[in-house]
Backbone as CSV, one residue per row, in Angstrom:
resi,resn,N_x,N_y,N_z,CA_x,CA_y,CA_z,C_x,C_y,C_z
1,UNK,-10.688,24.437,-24.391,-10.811,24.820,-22.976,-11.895,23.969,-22.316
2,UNK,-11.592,23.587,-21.154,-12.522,22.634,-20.639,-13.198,23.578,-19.499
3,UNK,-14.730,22.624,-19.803,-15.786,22.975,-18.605,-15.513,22.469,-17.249
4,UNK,-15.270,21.740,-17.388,-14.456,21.033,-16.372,-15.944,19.747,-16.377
5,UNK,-17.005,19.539,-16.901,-18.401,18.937,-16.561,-18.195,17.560,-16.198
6,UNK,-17.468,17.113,-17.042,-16.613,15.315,-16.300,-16.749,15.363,-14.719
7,UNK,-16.612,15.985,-14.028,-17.003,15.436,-12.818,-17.951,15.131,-12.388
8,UNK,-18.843,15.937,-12.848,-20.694,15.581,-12.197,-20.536,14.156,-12.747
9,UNK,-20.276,13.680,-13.591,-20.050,12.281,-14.311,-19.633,11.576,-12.687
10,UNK,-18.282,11.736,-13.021,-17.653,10.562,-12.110,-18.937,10.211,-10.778
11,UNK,-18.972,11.637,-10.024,-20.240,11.525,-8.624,-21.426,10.840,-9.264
12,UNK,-22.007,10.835,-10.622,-22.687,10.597,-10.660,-23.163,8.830,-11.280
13,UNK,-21.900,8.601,-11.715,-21.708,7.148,-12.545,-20.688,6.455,-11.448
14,UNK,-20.183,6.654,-10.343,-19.142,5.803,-9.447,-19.388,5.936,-7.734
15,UNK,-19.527,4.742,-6.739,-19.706,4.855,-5.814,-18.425,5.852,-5.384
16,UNK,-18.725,6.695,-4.050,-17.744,7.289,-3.297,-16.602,6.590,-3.506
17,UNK,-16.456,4.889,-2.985,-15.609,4.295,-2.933,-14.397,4.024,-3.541
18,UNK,-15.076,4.053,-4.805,-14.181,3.745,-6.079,-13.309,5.403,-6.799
19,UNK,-13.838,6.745,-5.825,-13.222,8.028,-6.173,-12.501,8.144,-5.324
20,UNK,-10.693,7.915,-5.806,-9.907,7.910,-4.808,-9.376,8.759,-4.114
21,UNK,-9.784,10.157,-4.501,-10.153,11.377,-3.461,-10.958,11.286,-2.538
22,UNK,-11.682,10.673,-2.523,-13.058,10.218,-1.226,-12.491,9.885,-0.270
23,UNK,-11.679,9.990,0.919,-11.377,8.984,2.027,-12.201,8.416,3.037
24,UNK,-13.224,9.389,2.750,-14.037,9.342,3.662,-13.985,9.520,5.238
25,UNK,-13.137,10.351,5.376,-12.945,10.861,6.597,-11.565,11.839,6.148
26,UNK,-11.444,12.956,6.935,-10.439,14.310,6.675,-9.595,14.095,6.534
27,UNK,-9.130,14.796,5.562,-7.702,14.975,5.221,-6.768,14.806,6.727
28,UNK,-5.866,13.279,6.684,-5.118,13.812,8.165,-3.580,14.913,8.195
29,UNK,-3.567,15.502,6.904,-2.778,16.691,6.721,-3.491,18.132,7.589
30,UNK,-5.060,17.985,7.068,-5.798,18.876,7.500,-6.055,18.736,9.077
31,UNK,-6.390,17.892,9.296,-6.651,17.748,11.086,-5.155,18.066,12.044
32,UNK,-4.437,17.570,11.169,-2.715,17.834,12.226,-2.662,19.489,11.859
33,UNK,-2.826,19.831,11.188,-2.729,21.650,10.984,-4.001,22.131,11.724
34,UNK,-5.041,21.697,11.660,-6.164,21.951,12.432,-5.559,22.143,13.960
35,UNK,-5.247,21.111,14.283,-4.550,20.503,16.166,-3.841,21.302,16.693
36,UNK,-2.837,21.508,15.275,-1.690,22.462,15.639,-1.222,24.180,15.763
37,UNK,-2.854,24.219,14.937,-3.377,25.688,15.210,-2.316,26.642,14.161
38,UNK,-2.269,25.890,13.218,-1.377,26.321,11.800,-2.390,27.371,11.358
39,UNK,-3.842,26.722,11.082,-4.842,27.429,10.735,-5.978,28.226,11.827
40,UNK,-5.813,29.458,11.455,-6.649,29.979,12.676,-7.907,30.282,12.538
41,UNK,-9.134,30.086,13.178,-10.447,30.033,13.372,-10.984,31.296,12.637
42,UNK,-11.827,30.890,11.443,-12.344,32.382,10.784,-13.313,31.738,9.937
43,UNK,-13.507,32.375,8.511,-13.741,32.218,7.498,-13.147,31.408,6.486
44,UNK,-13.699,29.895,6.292,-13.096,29.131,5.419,-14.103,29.036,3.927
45,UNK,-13.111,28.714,2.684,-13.341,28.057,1.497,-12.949,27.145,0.973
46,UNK,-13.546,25.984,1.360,-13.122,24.620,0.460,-13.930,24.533,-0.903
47,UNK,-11.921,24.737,-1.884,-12.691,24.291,-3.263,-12.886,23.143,-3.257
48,UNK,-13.629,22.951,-4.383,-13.970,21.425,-4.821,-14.149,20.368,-3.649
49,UNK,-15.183,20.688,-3.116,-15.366,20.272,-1.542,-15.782,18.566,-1.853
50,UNK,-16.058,19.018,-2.740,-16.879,16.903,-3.305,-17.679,16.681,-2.443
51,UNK,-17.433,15.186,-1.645,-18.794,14.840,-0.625,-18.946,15.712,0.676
52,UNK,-17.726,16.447,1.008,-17.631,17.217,1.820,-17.446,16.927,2.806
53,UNK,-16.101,15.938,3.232,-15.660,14.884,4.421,-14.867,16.434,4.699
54,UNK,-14.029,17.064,4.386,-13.141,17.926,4.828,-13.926,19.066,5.322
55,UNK,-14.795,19.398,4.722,-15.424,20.907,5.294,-16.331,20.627,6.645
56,UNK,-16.906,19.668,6.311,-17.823,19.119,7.778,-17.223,19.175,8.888
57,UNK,-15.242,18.442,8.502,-14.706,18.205,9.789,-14.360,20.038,10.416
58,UNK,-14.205,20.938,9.322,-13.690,22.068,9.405,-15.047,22.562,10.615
59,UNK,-16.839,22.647,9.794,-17.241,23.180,10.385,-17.842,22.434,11.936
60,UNK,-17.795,21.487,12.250,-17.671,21.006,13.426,-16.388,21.109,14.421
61,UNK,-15.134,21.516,13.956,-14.282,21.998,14.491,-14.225,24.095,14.649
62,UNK,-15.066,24.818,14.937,-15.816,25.861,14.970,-15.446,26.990,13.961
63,UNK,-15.144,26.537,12.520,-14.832,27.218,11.471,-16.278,27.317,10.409
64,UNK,-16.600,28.544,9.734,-17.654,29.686,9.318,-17.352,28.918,8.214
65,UNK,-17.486,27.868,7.709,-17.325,27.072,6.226,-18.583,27.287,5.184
66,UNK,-17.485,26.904,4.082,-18.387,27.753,3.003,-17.532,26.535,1.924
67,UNK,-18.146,25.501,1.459,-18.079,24.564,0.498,-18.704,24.966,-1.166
68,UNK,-17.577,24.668,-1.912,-18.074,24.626,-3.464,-17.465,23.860,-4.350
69,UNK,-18.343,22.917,-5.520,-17.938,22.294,-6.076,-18.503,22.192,-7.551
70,UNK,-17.632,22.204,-8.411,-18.617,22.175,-9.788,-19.408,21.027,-10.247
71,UNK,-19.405,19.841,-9.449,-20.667,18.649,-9.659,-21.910,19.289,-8.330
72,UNK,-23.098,19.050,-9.303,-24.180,19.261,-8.225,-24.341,17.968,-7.911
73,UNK,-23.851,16.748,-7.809,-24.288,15.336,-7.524,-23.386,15.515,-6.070
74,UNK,-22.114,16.238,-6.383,-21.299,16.072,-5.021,-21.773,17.050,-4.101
75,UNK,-21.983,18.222,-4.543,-23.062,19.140,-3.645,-24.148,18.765,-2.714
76,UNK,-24.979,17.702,-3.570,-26.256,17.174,-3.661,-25.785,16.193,-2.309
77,UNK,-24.706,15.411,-2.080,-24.081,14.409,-1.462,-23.564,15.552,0.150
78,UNK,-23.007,16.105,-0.596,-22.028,16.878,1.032,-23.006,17.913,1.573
79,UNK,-24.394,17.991,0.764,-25.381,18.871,1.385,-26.354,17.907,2.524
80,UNK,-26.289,16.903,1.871,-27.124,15.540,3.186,-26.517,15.138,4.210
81,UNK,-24.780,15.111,3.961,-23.959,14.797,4.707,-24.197,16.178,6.372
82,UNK,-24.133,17.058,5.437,-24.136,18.038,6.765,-25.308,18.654,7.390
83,UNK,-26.528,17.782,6.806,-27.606,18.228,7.248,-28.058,16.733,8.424
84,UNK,-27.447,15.792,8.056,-27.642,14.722,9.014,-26.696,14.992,10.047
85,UNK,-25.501,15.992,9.903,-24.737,15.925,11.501,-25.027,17.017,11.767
86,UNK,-26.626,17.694,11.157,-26.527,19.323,11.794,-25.494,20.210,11.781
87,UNK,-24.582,20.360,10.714,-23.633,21.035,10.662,-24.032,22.756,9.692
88,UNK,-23.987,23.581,9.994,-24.262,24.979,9.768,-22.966,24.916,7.930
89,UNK,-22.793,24.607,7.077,-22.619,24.798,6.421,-22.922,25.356,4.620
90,UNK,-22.419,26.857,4.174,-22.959,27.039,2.918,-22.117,26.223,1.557
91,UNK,-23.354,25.643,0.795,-22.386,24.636,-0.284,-23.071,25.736,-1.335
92,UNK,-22.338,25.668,-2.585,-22.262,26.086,-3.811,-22.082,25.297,-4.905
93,UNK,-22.709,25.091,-6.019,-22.543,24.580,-7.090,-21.836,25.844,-8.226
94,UNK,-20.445,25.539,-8.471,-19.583,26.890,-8.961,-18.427,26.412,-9.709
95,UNK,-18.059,27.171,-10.387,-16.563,26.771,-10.843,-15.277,27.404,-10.113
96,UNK,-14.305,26.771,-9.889,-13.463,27.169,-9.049,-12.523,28.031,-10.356
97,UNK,-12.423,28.071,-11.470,-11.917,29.226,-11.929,-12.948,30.971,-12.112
98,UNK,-13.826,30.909,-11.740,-14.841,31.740,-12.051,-15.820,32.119,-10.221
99,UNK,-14.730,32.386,-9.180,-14.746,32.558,-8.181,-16.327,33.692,-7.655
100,UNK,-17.690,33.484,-7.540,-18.120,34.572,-7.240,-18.153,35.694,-6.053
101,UNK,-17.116,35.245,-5.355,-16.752,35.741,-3.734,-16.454,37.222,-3.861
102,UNK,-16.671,38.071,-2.784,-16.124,39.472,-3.257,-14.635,39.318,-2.543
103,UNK,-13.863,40.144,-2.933,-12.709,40.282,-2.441,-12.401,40.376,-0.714
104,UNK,-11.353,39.365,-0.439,-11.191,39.445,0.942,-12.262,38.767,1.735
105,UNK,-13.113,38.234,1.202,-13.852,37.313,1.624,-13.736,36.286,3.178
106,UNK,-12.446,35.531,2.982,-11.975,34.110,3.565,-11.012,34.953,3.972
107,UNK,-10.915,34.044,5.269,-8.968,34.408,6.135,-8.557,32.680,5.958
108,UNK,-9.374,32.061,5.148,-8.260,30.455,4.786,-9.421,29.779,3.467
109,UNK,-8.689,29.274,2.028,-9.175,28.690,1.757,-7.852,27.334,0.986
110,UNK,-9.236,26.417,1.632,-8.627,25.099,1.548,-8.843,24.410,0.368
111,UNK,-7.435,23.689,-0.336,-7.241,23.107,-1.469,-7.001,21.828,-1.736
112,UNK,-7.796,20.645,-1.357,-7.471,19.278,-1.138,-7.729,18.851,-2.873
113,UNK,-6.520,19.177,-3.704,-6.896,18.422,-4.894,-7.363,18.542,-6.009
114,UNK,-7.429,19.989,-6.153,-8.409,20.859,-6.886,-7.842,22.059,-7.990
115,UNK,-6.225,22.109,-7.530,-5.280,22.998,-8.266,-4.561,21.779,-9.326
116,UNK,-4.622,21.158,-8.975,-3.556,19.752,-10.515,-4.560,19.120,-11.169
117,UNK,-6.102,19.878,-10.675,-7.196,19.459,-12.190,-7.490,20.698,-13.067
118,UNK,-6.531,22.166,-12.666,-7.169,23.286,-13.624,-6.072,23.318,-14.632
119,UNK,-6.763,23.392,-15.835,-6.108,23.308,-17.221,-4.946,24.263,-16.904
120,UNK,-4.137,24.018,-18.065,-3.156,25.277,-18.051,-3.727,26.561,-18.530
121,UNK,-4.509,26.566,-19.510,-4.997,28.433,-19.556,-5.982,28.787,-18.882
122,UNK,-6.161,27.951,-17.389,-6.874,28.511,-16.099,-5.810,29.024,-15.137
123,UNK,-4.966,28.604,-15.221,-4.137,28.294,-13.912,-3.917,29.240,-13.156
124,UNK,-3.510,30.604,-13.812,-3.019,32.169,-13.991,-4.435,32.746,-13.018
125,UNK,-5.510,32.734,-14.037,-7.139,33.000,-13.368,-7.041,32.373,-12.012
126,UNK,-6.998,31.008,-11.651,-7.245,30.810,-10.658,-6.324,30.844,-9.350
127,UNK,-5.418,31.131,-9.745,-4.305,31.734,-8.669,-4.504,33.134,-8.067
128,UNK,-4.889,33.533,-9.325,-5.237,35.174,-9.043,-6.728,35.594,-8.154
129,UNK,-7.595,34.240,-8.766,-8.882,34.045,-8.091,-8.936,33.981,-6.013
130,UNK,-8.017,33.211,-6.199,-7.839,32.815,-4.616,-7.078,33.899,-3.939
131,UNK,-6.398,34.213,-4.280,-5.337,35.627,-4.137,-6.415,36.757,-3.342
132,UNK,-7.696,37.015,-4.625,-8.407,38.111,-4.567,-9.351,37.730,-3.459
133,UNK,-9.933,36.604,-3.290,-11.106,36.315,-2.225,-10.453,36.418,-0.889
134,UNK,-9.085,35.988,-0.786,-8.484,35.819,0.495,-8.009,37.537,1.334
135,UNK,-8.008,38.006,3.032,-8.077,39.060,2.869,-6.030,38.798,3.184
136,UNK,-6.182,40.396,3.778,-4.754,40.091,3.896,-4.002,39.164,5.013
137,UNK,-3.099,38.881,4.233,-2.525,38.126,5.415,-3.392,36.489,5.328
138,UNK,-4.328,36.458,4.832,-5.093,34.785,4.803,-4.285,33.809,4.235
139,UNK,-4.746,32.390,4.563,-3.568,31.252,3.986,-4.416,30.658,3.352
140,UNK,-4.075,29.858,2.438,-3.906,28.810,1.232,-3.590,27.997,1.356
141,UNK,-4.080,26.375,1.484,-3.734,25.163,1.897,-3.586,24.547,0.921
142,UNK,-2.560,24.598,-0.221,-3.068,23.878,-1.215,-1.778,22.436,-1.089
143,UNK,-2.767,21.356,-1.479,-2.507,19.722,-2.126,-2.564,19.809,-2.785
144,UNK,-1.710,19.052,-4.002,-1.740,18.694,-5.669,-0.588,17.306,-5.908
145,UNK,-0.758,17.207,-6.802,0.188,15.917,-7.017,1.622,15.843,-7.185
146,UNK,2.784,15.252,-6.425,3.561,15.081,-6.836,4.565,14.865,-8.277
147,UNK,5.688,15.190,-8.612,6.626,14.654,-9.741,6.691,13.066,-9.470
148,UNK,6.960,12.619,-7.833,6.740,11.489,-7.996,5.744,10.466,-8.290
149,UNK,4.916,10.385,-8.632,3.655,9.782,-9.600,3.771,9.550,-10.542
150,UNK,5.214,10.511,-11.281,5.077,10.361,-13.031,5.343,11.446,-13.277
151,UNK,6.128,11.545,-14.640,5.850,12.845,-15.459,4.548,13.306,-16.261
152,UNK,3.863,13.844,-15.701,2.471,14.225,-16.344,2.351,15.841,-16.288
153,UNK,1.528,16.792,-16.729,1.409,17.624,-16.960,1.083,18.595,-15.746
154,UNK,-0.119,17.709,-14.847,-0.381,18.395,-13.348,0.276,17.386,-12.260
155,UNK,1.298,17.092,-12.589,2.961,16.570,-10.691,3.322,17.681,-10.986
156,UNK,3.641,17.871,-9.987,4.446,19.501,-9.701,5.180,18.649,-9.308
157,UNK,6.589,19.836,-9.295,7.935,19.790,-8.076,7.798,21.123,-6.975
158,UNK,8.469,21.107,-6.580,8.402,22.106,-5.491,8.671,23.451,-6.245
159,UNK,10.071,23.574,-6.978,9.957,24.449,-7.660,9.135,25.253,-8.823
160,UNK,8.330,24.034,-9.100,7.008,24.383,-10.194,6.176,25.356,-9.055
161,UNK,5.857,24.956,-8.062,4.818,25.056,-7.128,5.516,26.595,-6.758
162,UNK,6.233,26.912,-6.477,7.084,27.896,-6.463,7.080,29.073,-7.430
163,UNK,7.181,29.014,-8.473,7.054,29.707,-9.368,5.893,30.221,-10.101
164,UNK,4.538,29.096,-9.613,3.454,29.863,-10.392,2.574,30.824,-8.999
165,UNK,3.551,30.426,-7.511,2.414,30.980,-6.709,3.467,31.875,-5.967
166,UNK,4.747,32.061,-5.847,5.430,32.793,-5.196,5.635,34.163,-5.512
167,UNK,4.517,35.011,-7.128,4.477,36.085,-7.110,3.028,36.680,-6.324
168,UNK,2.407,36.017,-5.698,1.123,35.875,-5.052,1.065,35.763,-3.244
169,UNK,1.739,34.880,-3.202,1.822,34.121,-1.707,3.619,33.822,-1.194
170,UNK,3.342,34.083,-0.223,4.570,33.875,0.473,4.119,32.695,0.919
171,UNK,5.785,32.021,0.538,5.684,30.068,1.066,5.992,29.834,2.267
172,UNK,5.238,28.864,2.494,5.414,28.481,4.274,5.843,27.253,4.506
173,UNK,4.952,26.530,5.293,4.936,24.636,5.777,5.138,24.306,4.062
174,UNK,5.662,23.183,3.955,5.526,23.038,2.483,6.113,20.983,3.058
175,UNK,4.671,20.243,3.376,5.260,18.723,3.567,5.204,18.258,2.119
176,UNK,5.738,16.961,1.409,5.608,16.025,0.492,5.913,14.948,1.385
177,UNK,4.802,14.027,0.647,4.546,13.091,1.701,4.119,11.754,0.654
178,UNK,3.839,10.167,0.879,2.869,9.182,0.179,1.289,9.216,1.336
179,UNK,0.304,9.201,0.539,-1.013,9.202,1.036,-1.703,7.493,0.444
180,UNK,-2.049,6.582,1.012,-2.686,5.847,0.361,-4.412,6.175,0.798
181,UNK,-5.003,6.435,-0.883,-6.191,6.876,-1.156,-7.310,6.137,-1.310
182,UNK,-8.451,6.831,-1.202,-9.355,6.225,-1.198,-10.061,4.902,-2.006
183,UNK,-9.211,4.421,-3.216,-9.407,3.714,-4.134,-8.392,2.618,-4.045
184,UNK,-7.318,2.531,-2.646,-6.515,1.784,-2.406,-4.870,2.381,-2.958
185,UNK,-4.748,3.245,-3.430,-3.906,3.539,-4.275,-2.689,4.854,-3.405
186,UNK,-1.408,4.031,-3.421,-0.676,5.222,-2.680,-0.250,6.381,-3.585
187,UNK,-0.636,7.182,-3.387,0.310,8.514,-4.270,1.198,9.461,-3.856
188,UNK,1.965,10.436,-4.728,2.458,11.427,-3.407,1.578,12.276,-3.642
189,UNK,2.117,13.544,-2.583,1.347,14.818,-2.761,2.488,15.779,-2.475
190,UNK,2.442,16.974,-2.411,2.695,18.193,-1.847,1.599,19.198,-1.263
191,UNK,2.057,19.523,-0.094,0.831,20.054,0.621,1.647,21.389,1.345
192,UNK,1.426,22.684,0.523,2.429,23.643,0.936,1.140,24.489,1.743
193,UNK,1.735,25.123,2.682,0.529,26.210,3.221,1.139,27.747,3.357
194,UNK,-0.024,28.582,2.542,1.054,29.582,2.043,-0.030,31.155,2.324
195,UNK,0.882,32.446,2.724,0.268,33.290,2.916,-0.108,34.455,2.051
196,UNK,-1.425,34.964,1.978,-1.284,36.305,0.379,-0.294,37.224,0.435
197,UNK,0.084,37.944,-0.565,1.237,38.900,-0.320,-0.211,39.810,-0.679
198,UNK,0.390,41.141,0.480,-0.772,42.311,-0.012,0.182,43.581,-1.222
């Protein structure tokens, strides 16, 4: 079972640049749902917030953000980031299977990337994790990697994506799309946005 600790590594041994999750500027999945008022103004949780390009844009766009990530180097990074644009944001150094939120917490937490790195004997925990923090009726933004990338263990298909979260959440927007990433590299994704079942 993994700690997941390899990441403080990567933040801590590789420029932003070269982490091709970094875009360094928001998710533009997230800003067109932002625009479009998909997501409504409350209480947000970005897992695995990293340098914290996505939550900044969240809390400068007038959302109650609440960032966590299990590297304190990326913490350490998206905590300077939002203290140089004066941005009102709480960061956490946490594991995203081991949620300390009380229940009903968030009316949205956001998933840029962070569900196709939890092992398989997390997966269950952390579905159930997000489930429990969210209140009723809250949405779930989750990104993860495409089938098209490869057959690997974390590409989903739609129907994968389907089956481990549709006893949890009712499915909604559901785009697949190519993103070229921060490291130069195009990939796909799936980016479903989905509501708790109470």
């Amino acid at each position: 079972m993994s700690d997941y600790s390899e990441w403080d590594e990567y933040y801590k041994n590789y420029p932003l640049a070269e982490l091709g999750w970094e875009l360094g500027r928001p998710r533009p999945i997230l800003v067109e749902y932002v625009k479009k008022g998909f997501i409504p103004n409350g209480k947000v949780l970005d897992l695995c917030c990293g340098a914290g390009t996505n939550v900044l844009y969240l809390a400068e766009n007038g959302f109650d953000v609440t960032g966590i990530d299990i590297s304190k180097t990326a913490i350490k990074i998206a905590g300077k980031k939002s203290r140089l644009a004066k941005a009102k944001i709480d960061f956490l150094c946490e594991s995203f299977v081991d949620l300390s939120f009380v229940d009903g917490e968030f009316d949205f937490v956001f998933d840029m990337g962070c569900f196709h790195h939890v092992e398989l004997e997390d997966q269950v925990k952390f579905i159930m994790g997000v489930h429990r923090i969210l209140r009723g009726g809250g949405l779930y933004m989750l990104t993860c990697f495409s089938y098209r990338n490869g057959r690997r263990w974390n590409h989903f298909t739609l129907q994968h994506i389907m089956n481990l979260f549709s006893e949890f959440f009712v499915i909604g927007k559901v785009r697949h799309y190519s993103s070229l990433e921060g490291d130069g590299v195009v990939r796909f994704f799936y980016t479903v946005l989905m509501e708790k079942k109470l």
